[in-house]
C-alpha positions in Angstrom: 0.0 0.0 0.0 1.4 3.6 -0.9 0.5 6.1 1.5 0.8 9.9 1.8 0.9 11.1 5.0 0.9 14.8 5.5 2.2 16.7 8.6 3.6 20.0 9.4 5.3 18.8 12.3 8.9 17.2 11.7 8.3 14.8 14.4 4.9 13.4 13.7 6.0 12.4 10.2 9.4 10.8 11.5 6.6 8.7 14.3 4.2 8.1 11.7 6.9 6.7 9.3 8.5 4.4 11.7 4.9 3.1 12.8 3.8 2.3 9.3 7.3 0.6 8.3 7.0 -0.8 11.8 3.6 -2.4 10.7 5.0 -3.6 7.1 4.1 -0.6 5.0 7.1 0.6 3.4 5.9 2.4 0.5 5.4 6.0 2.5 5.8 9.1 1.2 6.1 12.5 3.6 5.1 16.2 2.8 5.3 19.0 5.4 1.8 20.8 4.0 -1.5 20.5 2.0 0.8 22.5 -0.9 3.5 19.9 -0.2 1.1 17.1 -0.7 -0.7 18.2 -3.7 2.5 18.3 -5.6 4.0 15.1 -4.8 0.4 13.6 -5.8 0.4 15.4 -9.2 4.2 14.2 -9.5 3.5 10.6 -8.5 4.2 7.9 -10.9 1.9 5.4 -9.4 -1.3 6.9 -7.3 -1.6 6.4 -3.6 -3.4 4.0 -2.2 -4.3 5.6 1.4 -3.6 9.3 2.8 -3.5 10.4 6.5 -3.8 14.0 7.1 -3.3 16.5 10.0 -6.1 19.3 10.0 -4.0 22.4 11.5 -1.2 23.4 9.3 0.2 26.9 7.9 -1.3 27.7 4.5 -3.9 25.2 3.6 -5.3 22.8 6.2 -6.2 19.1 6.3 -9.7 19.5 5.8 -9.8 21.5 2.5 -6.6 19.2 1.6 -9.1 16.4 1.9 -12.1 18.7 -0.7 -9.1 18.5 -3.2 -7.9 14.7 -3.2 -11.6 14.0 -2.8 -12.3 16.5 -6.5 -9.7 13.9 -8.5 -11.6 10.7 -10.0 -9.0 8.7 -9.0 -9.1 9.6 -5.6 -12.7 9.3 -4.6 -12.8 6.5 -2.7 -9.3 6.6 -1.2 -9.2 5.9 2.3 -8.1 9.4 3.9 -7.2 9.3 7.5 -7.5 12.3 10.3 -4.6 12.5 12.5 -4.7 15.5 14.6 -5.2 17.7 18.3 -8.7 19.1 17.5 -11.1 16.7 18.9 -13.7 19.6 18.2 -17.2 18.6 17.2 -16.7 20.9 14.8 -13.7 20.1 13.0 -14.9 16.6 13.2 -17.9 17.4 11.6 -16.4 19.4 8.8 -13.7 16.2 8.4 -16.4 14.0 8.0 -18.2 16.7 5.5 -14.9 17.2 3.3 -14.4 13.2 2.8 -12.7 11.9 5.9 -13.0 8.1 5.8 -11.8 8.2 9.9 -10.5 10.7 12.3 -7.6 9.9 15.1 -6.1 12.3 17.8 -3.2 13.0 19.0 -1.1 11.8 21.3 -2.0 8.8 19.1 -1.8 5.2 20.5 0.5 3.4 17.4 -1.1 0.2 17.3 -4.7 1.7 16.8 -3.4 3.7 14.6 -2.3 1.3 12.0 -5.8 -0.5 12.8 -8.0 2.4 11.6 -5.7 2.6 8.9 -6.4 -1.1 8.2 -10.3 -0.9 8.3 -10.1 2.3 6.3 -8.5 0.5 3.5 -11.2 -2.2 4.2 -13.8 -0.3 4.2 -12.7 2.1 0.4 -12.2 -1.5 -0.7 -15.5 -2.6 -0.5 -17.2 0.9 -1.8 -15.1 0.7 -4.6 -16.3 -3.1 -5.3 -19.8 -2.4 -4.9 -19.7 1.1 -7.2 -18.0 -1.1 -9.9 -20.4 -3.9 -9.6 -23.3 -1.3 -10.0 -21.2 0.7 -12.5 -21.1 -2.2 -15.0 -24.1 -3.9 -14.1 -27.1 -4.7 -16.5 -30.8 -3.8 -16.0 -31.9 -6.8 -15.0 -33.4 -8.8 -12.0 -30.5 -11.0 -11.4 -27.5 -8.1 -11.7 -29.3 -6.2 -8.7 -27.8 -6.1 -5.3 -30.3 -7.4 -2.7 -32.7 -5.7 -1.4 -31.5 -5.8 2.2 -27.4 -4.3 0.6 -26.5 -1.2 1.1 -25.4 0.8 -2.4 -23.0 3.2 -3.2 -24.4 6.7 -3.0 -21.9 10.0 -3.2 -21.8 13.7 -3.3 -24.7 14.6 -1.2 -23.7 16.9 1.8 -24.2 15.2 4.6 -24.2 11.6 3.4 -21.6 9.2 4.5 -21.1 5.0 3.9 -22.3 3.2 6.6 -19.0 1.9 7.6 -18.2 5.9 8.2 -20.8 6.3 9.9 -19.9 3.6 12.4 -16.5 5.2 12.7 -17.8 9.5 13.5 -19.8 7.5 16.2 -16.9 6.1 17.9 -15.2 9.3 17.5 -17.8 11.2 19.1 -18.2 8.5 21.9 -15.3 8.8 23.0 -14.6 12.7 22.6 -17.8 12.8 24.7 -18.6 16.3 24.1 -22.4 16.2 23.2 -24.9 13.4 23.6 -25.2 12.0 20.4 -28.4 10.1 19.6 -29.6 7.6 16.3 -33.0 7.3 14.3 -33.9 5.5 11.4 -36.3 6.1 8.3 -38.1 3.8 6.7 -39.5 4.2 3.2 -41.6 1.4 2.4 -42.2 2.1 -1.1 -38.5 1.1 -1.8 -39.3 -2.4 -2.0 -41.7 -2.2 -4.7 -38.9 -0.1 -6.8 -35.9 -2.4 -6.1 -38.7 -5.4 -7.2 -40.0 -3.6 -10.0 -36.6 -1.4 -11.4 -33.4 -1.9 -13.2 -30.4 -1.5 -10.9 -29.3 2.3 -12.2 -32.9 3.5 -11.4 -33.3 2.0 -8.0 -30.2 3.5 -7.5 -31.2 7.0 -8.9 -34.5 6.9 -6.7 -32.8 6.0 -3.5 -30.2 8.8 -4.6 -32.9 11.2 -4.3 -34.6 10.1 -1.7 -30.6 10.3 0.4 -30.8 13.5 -0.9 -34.4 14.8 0.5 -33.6 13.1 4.0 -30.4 15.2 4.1 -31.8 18.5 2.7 -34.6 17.8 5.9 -32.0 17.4 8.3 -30.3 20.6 7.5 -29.1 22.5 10.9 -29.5 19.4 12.7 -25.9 18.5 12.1 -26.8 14.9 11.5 -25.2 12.4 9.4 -27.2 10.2 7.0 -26.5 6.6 5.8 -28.6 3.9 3.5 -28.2 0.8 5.3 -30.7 -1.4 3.4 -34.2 -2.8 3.2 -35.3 0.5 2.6 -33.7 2.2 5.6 -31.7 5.2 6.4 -29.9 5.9 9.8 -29.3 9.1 11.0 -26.8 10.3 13.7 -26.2 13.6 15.8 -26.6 16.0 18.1 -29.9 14.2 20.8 -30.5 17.9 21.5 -31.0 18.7 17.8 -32.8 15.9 16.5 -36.2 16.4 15.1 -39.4 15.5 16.6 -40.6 12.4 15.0 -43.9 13.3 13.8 -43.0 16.2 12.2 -40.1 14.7 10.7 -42.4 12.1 9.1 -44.8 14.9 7.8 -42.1 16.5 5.8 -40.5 13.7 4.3 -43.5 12.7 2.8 -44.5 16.3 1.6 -41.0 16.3 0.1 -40.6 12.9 -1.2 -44.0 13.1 -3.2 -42.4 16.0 -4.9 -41.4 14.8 -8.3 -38.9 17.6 -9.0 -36.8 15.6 -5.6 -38.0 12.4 -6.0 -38.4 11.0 -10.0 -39.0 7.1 -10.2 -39.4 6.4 -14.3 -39.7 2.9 -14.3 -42.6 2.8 -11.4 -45.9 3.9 -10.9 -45.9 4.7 -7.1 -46.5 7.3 -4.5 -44.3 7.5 -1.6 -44.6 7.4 2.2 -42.1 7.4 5.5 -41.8 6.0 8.9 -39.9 8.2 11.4 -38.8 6.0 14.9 -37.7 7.4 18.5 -34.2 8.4 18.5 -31.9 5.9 20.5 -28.9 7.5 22.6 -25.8 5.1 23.7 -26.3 4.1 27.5 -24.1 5.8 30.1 -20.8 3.8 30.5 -21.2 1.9 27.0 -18.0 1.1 25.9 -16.9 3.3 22.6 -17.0 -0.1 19.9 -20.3 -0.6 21.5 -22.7 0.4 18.6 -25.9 -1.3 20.0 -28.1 2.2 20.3 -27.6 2.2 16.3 -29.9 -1.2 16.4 -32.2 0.5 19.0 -33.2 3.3 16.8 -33.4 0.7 14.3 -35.8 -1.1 16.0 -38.1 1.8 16.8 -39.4 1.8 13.3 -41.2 -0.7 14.9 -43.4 1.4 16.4 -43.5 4.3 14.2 -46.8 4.6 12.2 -47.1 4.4 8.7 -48.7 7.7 7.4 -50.1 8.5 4.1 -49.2 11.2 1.7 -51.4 14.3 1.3 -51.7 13.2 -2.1 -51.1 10.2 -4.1 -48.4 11.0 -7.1 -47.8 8.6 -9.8 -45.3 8.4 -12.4 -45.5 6.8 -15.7 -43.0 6.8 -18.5 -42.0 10.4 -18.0 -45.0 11.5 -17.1 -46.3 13.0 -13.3 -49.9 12.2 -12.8 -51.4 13.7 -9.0 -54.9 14.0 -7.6 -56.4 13.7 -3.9 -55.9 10.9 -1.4 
């Protein structure tokens, strides 16, 4: 693996060197700032596979070094590592926001460090394996990915893989600065497009319908991610988190808009299920992601609602009258 990692610090790069040749990477390249960085990318022979990045350093930071790496094709999906003092909700956040794939503070502990390194190379393995699969897929029954798979969705503010997701939780566990909470959202009608759909469109409608959820969530300072069978969890703030019901009453408003929400192939109206947000129990351990099941699990309980109108598409065409 061929990994940049990026410090201002003379020191850090000399630790992070000898931890990753330590480990048995010994393909590393240093640079001493974002400027530093982009050159050696743009005058590297073979591309990287992995970067770690601080945030604070003179000229241009980690996080908008992250916006460019994450604006070239062939970095999209490389893993891109956080290693840095501010444990700040709000650089965290605006990691996350810019592409981060993890986040690790400093005075780091060496062997985690070369795990999160690990799983993020894991986990930008298996996005790039499933974007390919649906990439050069057919439109056909038997080239779709399961129902109950998560898919590859990208450039919506907001909208992370779930396997990121897993990791800004830990992150904020254990900075333990606000009390996080999880709920999910259910959109039934999903199941009827993955049946009835080619691949591409089920992917374009649940693309649209990530991007409504996020575009509702906006000053909540939640995260978003498509788990599967329909569902999408969302993570932040407990103290921001909307009220259920009112949640539920806007999604559908929105998601019955066909300018958001444009499904060729099927003829259906759309609905959502909003649960009780889930909060990790006092003393949980930081690996211990059970509350993200909870808030699954409240969908159990949240009430199916109908649209204020019924919208149907067919072939191109949006067709709407009353409930």
């Amino acid at each position: 693996m061929r990994i940049l990692a990026v410090d201002d610090d003379e020191l850090i790069r000399e630790l992070l060197l000898a931890t990753l040749e330590a480990h048995g990477y010994s393909e590393i390249t240093l640079a001493e700032s974002g400027e530093d960085a982009l050159r050696k990318i743009a005058a590297a022979g073979t591309p990287f596979d992995s970067f770690m990045f601080d945030i604070q350093m003179p000229g241009m930071d980690g996080i908008e070094l992250t916006r460019q790496v994450r604006d070239m094709a062939i970095y999209r999906d490389a893993p891109v590592v956080m290693i840095t003092a501010m444990n700040q909700k709000e650089y965290i956040d605006r990691a996350f926001l810019a592409g981060a794939t993890d986040y690790v503070t400093k005075p780091f502990d060496t062997t985690e460090l070369v795990t999160r390194v690990r799983l993020a190379d894991k986990l930008q393995s298996e996005s790039r394996r499933a974007a390919a699969a649906v990439k050069h897929s057919v439109p056909s029954q038997s080239s779709k990915p399961a129902f109950g798979e998560p898919i590859v969705i990208e450039e919506i503010k907001g909208y992370v893989s779930n396997g990121v997701l897993q990791n800004y939780v830990m992150i904020m566990k254990e900075q333990m600065q606000k009390a996080i909470g999880a709920f999910a959202i259910r959109v039934p009608e999903l199941e009827r497009v993955h049946g009835a759909s080619s691949a591409e469109e089920f992917a374009y409608v649940v693309t649209d319908v990530a991007e409504v959820i996020s575009d509702a969530l906006v000053g909540t300072q939640a995260f978003v991610s498509y788990i599967g069978t329909g569902v999408f969890l969302c993570v932040g703030p407990r103290r921001l988190l909307p009220e259920p019901q009112a949640a539920q009453d806007h999604l559908i408003t929105m998601l019955n808009d066909p300018e958001l929400v444009y499904c060729e192939e099927v003829s259906t109206s759309f609905t959502a299920q909003v649960g009780d947000a889930a909060s990790p129990k006092l003393l949980e351990r930081r690996e211990d992601l059970r509350f993200l099941d909870r808030a699954v699990d409240n969908l159990s309980a949240a009430p199916k609602r109908n649209p204020l109108s019924q919208t149907h598409r067919v072939a191109g065409r949006v067709i709407s009258h009353a409930a």
